[in-house]
C-alpha positions in Angstrom: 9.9 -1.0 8.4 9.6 1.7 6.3 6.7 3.9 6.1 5.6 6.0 3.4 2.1 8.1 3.2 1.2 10.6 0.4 -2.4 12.8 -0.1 -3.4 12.0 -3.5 -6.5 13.4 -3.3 -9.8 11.8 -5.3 -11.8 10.2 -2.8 -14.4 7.7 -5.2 -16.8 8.1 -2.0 -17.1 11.8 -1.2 -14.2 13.4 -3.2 -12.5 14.9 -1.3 -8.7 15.8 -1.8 -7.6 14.8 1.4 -6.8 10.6 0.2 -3.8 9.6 1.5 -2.0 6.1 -0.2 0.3 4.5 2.4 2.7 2.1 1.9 4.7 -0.1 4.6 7.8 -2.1 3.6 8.9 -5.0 6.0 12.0 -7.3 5.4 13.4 -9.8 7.8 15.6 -12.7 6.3 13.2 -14.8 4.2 9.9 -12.9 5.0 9.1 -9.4 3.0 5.5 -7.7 3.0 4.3 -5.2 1.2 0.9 -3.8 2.7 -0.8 -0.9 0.7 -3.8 1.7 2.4 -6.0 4.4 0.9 -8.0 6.2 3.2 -10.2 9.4 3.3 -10.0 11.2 6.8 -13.5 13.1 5.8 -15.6 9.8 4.8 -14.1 6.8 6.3 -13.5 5.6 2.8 -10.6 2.6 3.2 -9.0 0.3 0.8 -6.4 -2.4 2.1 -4.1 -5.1 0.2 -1.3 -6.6 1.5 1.5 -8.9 -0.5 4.0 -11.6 1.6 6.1 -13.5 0.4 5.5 -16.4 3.0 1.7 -16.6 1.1 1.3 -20.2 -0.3 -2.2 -19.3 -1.7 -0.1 -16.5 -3.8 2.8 -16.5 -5.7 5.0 -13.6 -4.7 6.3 -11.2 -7.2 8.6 -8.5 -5.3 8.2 -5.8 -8.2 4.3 -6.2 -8.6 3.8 -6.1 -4.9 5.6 -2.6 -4.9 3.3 -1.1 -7.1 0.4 0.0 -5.2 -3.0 -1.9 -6.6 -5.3 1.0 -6.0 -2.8 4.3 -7.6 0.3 2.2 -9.1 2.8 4.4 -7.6 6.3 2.6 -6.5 7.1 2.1 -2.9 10.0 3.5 -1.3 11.5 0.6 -0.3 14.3 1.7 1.6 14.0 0.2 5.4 
């Protein structure tokens, strides 16, 4: 799985520059996720969306899922 987490600072609760945006990549045969995180260390502040491609509620669109939904910035999606 690959893991990716970045401070992008901007916190819409408190503002504080310590946001972080994490991004976890998983791919195994048929099933790929794409989970996305913001989070403020100083407020508790978290945001959380996730995108599989085994979802039958959701049709599952590899380059929209890595784009994150809260910052659009591109996964690293090498595992």
């Amino acid at each position: 799985m690959a893991r990716e987490r970045i401070t992008i600072g901007g916190c819409p609760k408190c503002g504080s520059n310590l946001l972080t945006c994490q991004q976890n990549h998983f791919k195994n045969d048929e099933l790929e996720i794409f989970s996305w995180e913001h989070k403020c260390p100083d407020c508790g502040f978290r945001q959380t969306e996730a995108f599989r491609s085994d979802d039958e509620d959701e049709e599952f669109d590899p380059a929209a899922a890595a784009s994150c939904p809260f910052c659009g910035r591109t996964a690293d999606t090498k595992d």
